[in-house]
C-alpha positions as CSV (number, residue, x, y, z in Angstrom):
1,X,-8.6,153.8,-222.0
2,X,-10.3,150.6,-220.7
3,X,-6.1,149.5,-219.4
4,X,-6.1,153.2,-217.7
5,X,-9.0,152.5,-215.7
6,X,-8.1,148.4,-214.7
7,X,-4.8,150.3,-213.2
8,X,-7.1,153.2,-211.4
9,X,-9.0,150.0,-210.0
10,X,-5.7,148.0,-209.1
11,X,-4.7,151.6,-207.3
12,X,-8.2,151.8,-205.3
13,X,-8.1,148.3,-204.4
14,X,-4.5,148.3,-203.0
15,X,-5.6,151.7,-201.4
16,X,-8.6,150.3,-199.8
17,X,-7.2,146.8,-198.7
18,X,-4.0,148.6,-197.5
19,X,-6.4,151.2,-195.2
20,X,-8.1,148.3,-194.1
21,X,-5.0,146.2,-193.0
22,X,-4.2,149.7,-191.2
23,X,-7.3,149.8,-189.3
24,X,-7.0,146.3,-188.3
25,X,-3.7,146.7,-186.9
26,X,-4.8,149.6,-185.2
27,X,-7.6,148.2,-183.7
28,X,-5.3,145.1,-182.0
29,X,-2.8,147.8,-181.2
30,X,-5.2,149.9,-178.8
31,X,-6.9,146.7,-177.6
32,X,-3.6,145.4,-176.7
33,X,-2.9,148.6,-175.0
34,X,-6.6,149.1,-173.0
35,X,-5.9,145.2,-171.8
36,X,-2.2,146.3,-170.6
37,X,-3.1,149.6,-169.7
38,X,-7.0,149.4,-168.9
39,X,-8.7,152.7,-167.9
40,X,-12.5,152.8,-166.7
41,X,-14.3,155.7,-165.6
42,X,-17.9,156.8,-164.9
43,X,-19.2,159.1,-167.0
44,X,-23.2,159.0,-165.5
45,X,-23.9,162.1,-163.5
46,X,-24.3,159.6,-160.0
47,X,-21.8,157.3,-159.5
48,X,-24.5,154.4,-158.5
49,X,-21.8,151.5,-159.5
50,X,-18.2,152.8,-159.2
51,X,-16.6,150.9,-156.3
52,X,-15.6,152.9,-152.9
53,X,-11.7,153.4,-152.4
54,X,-12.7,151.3,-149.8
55,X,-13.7,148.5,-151.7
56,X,-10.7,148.4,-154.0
57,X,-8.6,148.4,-150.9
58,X,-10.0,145.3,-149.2
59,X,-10.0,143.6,-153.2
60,X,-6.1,144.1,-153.4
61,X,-5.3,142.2,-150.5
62,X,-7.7,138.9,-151.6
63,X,-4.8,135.9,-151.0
64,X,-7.5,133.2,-152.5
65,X,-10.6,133.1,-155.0
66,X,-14.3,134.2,-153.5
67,X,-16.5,132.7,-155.2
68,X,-19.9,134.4,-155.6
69,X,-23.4,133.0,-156.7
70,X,-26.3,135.2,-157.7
71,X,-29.2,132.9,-156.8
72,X,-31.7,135.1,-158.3
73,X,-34.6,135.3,-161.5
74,X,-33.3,137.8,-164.2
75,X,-36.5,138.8,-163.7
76,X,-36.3,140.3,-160.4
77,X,-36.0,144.4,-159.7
78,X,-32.6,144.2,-158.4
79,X,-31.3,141.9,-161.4
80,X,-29.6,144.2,-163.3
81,X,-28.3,146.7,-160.4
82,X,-26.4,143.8,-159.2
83,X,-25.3,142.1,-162.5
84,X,-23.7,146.0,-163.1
85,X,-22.0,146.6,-159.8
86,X,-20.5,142.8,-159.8
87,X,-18.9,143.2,-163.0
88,X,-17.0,146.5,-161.4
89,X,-15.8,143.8,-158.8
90,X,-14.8,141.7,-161.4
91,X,-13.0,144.1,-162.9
92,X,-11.2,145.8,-159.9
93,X,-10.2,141.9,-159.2
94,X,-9.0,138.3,-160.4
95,X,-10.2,137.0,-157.6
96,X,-13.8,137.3,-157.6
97,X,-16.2,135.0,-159.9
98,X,-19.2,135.7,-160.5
99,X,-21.8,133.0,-161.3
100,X,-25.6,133.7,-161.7
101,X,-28.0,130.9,-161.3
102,X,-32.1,131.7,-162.1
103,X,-33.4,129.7,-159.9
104,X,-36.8,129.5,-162.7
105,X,-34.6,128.0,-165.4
106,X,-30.9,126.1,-164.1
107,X,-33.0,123.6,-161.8
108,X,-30.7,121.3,-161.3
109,X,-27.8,123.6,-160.5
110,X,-30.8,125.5,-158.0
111,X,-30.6,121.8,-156.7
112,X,-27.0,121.7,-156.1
113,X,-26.4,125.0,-154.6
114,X,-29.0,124.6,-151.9
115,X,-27.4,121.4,-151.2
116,X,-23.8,122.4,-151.3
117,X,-24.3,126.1,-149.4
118,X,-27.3,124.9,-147.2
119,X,-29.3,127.7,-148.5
120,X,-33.2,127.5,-147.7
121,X,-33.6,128.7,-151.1
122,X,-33.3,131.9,-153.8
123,X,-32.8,135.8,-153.8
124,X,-29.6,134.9,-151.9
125,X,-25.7,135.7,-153.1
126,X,-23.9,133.5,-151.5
127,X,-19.8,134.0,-151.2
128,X,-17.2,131.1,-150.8
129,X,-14.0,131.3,-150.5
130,X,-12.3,127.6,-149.0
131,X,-14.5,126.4,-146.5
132,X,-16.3,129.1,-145.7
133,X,-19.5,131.1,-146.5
134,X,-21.2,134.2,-146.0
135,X,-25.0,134.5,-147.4
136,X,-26.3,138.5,-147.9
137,X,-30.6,138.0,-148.8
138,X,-31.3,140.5,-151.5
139,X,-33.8,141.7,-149.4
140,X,-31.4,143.5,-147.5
141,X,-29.7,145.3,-150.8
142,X,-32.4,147.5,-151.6
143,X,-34.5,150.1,-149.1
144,X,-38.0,151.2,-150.4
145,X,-40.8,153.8,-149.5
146,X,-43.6,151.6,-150.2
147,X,-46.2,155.0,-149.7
148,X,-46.5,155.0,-153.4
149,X,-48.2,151.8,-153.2
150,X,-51.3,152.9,-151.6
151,X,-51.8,155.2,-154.6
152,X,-51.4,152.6,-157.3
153,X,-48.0,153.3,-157.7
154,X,-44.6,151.2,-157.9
155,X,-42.6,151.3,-154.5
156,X,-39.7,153.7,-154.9
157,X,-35.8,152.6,-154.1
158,X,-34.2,155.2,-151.7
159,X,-31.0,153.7,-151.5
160,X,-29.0,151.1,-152.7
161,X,-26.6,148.8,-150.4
162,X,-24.9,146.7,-152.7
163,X,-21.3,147.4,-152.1
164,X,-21.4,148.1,-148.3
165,X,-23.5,144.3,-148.1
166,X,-20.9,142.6,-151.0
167,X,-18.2,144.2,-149.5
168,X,-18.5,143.0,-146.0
169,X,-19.4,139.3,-146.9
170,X,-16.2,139.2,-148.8
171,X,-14.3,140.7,-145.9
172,X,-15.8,138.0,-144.0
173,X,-15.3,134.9,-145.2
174,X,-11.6,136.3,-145.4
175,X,-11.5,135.5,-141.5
176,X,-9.2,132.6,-140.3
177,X,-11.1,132.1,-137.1
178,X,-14.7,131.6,-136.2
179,X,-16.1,132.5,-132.8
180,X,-17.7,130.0,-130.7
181,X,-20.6,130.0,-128.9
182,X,-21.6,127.5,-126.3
183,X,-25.0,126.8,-125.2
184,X,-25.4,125.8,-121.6
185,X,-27.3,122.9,-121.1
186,X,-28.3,121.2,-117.6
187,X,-31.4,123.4,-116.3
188,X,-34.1,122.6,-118.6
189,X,-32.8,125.0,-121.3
190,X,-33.7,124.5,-125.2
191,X,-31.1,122.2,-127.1
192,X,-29.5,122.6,-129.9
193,X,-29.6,119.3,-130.7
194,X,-33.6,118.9,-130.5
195,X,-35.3,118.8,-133.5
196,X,-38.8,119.1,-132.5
197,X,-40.8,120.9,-134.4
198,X,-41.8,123.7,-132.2
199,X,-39.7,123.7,-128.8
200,X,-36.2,122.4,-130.4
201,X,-33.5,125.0,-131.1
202,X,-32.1,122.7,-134.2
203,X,-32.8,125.6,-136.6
204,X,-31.3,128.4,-135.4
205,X,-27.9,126.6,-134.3
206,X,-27.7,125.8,-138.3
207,X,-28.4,129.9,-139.2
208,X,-25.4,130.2,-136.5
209,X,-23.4,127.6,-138.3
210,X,-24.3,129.2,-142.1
211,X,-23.1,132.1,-140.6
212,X,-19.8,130.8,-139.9
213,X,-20.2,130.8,-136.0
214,X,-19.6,126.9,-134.4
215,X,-21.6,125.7,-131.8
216,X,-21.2,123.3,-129.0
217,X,-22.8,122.5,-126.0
218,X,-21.8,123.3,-121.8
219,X,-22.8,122.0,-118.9
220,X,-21.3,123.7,-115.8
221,X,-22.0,121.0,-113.5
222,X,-19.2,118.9,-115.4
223,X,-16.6,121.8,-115.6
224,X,-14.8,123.8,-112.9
225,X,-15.2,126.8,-115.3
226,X,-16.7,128.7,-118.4
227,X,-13.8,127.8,-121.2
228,X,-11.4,130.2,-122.2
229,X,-12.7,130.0,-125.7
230,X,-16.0,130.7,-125.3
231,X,-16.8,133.9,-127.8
232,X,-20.1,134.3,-126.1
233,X,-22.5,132.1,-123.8
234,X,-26.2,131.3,-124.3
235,X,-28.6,130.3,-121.7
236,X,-32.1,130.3,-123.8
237,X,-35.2,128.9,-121.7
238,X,-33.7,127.4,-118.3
239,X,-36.8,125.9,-116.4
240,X,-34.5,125.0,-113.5
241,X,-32.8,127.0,-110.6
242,X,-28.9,127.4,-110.6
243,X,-27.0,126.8,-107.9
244,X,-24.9,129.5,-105.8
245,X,-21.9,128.3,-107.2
246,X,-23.0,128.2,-111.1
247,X,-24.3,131.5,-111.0
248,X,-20.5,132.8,-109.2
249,X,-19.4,131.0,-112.2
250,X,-21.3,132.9,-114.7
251,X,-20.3,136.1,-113.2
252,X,-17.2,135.4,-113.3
253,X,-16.9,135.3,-116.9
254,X,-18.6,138.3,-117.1
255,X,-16.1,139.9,-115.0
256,X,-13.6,138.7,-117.5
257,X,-14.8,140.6,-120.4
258,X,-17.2,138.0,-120.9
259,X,-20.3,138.0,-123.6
260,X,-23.6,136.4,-122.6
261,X,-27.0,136.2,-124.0
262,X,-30.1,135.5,-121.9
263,X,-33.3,134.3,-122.8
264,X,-35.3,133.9,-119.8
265,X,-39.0,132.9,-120.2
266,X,-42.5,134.5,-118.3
267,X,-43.8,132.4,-114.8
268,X,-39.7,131.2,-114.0
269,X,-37.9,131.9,-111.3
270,X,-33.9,130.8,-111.8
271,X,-31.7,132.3,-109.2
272,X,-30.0,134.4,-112.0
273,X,-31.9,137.6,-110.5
274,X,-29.3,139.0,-108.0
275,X,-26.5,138.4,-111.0
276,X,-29.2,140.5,-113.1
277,X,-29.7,143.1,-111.0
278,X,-25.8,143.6,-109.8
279,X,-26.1,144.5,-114.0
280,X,-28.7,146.5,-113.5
281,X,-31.4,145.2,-115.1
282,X,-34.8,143.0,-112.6
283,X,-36.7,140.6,-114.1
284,X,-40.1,141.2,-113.6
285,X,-43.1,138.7,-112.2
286,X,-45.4,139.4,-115.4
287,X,-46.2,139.4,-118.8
288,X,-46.3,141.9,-121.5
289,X,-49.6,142.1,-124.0
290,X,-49.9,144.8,-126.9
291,X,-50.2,144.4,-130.7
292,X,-50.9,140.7,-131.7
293,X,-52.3,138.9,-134.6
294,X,-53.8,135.9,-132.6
295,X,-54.1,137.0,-128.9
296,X,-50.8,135.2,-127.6
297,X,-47.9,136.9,-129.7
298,X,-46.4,140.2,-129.4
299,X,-45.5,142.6,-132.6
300,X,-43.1,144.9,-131.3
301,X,-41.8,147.7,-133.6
302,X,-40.2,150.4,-131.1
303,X,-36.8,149.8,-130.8
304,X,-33.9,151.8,-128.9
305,X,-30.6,153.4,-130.6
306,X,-28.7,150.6,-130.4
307,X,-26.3,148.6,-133.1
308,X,-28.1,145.5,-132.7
309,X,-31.6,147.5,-133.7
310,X,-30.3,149.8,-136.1
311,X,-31.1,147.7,-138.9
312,X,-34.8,147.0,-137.7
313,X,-35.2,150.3,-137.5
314,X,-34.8,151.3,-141.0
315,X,-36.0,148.4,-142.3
316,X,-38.8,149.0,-140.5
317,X,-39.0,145.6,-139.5
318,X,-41.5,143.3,-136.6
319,X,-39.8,141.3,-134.0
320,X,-42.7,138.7,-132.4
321,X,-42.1,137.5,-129.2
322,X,-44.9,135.0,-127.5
323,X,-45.6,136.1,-124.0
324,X,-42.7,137.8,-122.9
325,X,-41.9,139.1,-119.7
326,X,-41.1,142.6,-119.0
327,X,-37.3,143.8,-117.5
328,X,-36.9,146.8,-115.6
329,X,-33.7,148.7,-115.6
330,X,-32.2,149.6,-112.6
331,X,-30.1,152.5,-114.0
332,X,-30.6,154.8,-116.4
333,X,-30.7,153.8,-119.9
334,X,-28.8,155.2,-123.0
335,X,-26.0,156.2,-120.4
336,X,-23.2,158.6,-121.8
337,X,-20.0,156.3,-123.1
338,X,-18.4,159.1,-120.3
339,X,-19.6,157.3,-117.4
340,X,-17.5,155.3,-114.9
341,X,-16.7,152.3,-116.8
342,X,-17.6,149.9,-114.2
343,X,-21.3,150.7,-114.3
344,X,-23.0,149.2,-116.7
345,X,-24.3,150.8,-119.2
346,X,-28.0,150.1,-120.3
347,X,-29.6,150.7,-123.6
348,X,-33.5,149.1,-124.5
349,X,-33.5,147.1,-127.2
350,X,-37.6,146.2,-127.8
351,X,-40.2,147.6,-126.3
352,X,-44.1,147.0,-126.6
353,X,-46.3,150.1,-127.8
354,X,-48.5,152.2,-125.4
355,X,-51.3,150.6,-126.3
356,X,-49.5,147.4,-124.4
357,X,-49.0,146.9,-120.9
358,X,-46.9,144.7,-118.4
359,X,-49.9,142.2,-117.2
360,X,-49.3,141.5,-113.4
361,X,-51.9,138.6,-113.6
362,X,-49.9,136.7,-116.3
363,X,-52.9,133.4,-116.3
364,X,-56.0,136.1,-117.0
365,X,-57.1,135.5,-120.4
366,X,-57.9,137.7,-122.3
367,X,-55.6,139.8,-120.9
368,X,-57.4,143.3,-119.2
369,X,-55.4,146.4,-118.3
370,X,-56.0,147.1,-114.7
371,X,-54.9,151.0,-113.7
372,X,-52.3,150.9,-111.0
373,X,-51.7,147.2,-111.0
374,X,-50.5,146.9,-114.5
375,X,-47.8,148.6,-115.9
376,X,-48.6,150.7,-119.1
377,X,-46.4,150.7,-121.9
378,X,-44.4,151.2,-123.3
379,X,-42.6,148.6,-121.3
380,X,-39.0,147.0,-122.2
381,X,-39.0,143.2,-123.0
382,X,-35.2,143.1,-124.7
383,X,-32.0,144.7,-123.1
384,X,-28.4,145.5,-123.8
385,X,-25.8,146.4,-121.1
386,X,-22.4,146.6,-121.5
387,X,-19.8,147.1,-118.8
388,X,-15.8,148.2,-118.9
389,X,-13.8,149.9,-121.0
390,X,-15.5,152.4,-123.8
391,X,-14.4,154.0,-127.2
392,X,-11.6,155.9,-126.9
393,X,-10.4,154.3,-124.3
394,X,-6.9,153.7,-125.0
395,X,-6.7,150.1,-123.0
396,X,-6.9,146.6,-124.4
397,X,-9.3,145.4,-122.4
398,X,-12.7,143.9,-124.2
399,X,-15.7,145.3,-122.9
400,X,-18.5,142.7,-120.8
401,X,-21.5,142.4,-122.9
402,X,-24.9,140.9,-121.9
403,X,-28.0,140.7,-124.0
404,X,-31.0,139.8,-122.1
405,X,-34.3,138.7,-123.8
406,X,-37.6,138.3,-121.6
407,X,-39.2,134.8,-124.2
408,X,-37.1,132.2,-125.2
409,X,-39.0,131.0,-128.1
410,X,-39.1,133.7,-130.5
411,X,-36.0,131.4,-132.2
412,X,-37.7,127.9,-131.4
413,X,-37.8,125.6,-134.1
414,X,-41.8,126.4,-134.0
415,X,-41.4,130.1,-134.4
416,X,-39.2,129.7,-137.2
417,X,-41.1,127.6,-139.2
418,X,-44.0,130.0,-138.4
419,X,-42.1,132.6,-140.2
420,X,-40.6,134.6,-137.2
421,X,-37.2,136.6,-138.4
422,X,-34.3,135.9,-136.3
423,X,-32.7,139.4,-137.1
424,X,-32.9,140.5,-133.7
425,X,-31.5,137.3,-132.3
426,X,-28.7,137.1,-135.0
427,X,-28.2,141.3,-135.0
428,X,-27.5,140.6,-131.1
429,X,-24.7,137.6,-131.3
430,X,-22.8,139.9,-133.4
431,X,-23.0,142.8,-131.3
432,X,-22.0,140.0,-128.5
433,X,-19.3,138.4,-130.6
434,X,-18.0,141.8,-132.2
435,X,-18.3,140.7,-135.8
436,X,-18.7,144.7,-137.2
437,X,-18.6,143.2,-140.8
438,X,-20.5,146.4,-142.0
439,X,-17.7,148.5,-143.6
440,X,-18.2,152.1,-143.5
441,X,-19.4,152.5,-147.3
442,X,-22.4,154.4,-147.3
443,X,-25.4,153.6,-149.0
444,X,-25.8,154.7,-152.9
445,X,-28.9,156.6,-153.1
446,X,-30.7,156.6,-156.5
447,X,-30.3,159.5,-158.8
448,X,-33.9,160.5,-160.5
449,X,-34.7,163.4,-162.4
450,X,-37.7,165.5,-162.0
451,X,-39.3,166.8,-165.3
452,X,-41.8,169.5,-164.3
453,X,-44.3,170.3,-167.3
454,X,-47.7,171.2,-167.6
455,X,-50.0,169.1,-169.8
456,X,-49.9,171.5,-172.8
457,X,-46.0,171.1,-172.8
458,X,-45.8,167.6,-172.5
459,X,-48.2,167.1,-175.3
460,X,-45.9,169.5,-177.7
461,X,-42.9,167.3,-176.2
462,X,-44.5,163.9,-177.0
463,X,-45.8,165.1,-180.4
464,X,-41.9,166.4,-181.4
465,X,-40.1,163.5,-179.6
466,X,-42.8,161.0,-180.9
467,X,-44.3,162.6,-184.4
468,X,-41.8,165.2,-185.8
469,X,-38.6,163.8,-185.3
470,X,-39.5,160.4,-187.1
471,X,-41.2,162.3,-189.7
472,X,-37.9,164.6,-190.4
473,X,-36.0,161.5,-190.8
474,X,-38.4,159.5,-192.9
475,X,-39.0,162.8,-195.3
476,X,-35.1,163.1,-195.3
477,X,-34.5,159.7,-196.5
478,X,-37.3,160.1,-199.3
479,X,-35.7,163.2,-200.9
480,X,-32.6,161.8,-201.2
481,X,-33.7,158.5,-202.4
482,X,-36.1,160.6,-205.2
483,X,-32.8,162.9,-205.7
484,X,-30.6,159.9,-206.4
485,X,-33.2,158.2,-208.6
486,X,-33.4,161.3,-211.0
């Protein structure tokens, strides 16, 4: 009996370890398989991390590594919304690598990636790839209705922007080339090169330069014309009057699909007005007061329908100017892409509210709204025009852009360490240079679901969900264990 039973046992044991050897092999045959033959697919009711087509297009054609640092606390709201959606870009591509530094706990690599990416410091991701960089703020991933917050509540997410952001730094620092921009130098303007601490323009040449955009210096008195590879021309704060021949020179390049940003401060008088006005746009003899925190500064939050505002807009974001003065268009503005295409065509960028005004007596402090001398708001201190060819045009001719900004300092070295955002400034060179790194992935917009009860139901809910179920399963688990001991 007892040599019957040690061979039933043998038989089991062989049985069992022979199942288990099966299992085994089975399970390294289907992971060999998945990692041969991987398959992924999302299986949540809103898509909030699958990668656009896209996406996956622009990953398959990656020549070299991007390199991509999280500079964020995992204990921040977007932590784990873009932990998930970079794991789908690791998995669509080789090429990306991830790396997530909490700025709270690796201090000295904090230390070395401020150093190494010239980052002011966290709730960046910053992408590499060779020598160049591209850094997307993580306040720019999210968009929020912050209404809930006057009621005690959280701020709600209304969409997501993770891919479209991602996705266009990568694209990039794929470029080969980076646009120049030249600074013109010679009539009192602000220098790149000058670190003072409130009129310099140090700071803002090294945000140009993190964004991949080189800078040098021009100074048309020692060259018979604009180079040919100047992307785009700055002339912020001139103090000094150009000559006849320097202001030919500048129209010129405009003439020749040339880009230009002006930043032309209240109380100066240049000689560029005829070249403005030929544009359509006069510079006006004043200075424009409205919303301000301290009396001197300007809050302006009306924008036009413009790319270079676009972004403001829905961010609902401030753009402070200090004392600027006013431009009036000569044409109309927001003119139909059908018009002529050698008219320019005007669009305001900023304007102050219509509680502001265009002060005529620019010294008068405080400033005092006098009806029929000054102008009322709201009144235009930031401009766009753009002359030549349009979309759809089937020529390859680049279009002349000019961006013209009434304050010069909203950028200074001062303003920036004040805390002044340079999006308008920085949303305007790429308009200028044509750097459309948005790809046309549309925001992901949050998927909630609305449970609509009434107290008596969600108290029999909680009470089933929270009392009965645990109860069934604890009363279940004491029968049988009373069953089994009988």
């Amino acid at each position: 009996m007892n040599r019957r039973l040690k061979g039933k046992r043998w038989v089991a044991g062989i049985n069992a370890g022979a199942a288990l050897l099966l299992a085994a092999a089975l399970a390294v045959a289907l992971n060999v398989l998945a990692a041969r033959h991987p398959f992924r697919m999302d299986l949540g009711r809103y898509p909030y991390y699958t990668l656009s087509e896209r996406t996956r297009e622009l990953l398959k054609t990656l020549a070299t590594d991007v390199r991509v640092i999280v500079f964020l606390s995992s204990e921040h709201d977007l932590y784990r919304d873009i932990r998930r959606l970079f794991k789908e870009y690791e998995y669509a591509s080789s090429r990306i690598r991830v790396e997530y530094i909490d700025p709270h706990r690796d201090l000295a690599r904090s230390k070395e990636l401020v150093l190494r990416y010239d980052v002011t410091g966290p709730d960046v991701v910053v992408f590499a790839s060779a020598s160049r960089k591209q850094v997307v703020p993580v306040k720019d991933v999210a968009d929020y209705d912050y209404v809930p917050m006057l009621s005690g509540r959280p701020k709600v997410m209304t969409a997501f922007r993770g891919e479209q952001l991602f996705s266009s730094a990568i694209q990039g620092v794929m470029r080969t080339k980076n646009p120049l921009a030249y600074f013109l130098t010679g009539h009192g303007e602000r220098q790149i090169a000058n670190y003072d601490q409130y009129s310099g323009y140090s700071i803002v040449a090294r945000n140009l330069q993190r964004d991949n955009i080189e800078v040098k210096t021009l100074n048309l008195g020692e060259t018979p014309a604009i180079p040919k590879d100047c992307d785009v021309l700055l002339i912020a704060g001139p103090n000094r009057r150009f000559t006849r021949a320097e202001s030919d020179m500048i129209k010129g390049y405009l003439d020749n699909s040339g880009r230009v940003m002006l930043l032309l401060d209240a109380g100066t008088d240049v000689g560029l007005g005829g070249l403005l006005e030929a544009w359509g746009i006069r510079l006006a003899e004043d200075r424009v007061v409205g919303l301000t925190l301290t009396g001197r500064e300007l809050l302006v939050t009306i924008y036009g329908n413009h790319p270079i505002t676009d972004r403001l807009v829905l961010a609902n974001v401030a753009t402070i100017f200090n004392g600027p003065r006013s431009l009036q268009p000569l044409a109309a503005t927001n003119a139909p892409l059908t018009q002529s295409a050698d008219k320019p065509r005007l669009t305001v960028l900023a304007s102050c509210s219509e509680q502001g005004w265009a002060e005529m007596s620019p010294n008068q402090s405080p400033p005092k709204f006098d009806s029929g001398v000054d102008r009322p708001g709201p009144v235009p201190v930031a401009m766009a025009v753009e002359k030549g060819p349009t979309l759809g045009m089937d020529v390859e001719i680049k279009p002349s852009r000019m961006v013209v900004v009434g304050d010069s300092s909203l950028v200074s070295n001062g303003a920036l360490l004040a805390g002044y955002n340079t999006d308008l400034f920085m949303n305007a060179m790429n308009w200028l240079l044509e750097r459309n790194d948005s790809l046309p992935i549309a925001a992901k917009k949050p998927g909630r679901i609305h449970i609509i009860m009434s107290r008596k139901q969600f108290q029999i809910t909680h009470g089933i969900i929270v009392i009965a179920i645990p109860a069934i399963v604890a009363l279940t688990g004491l029968l049988v264990w009373l069953r089994r001991r009988r």
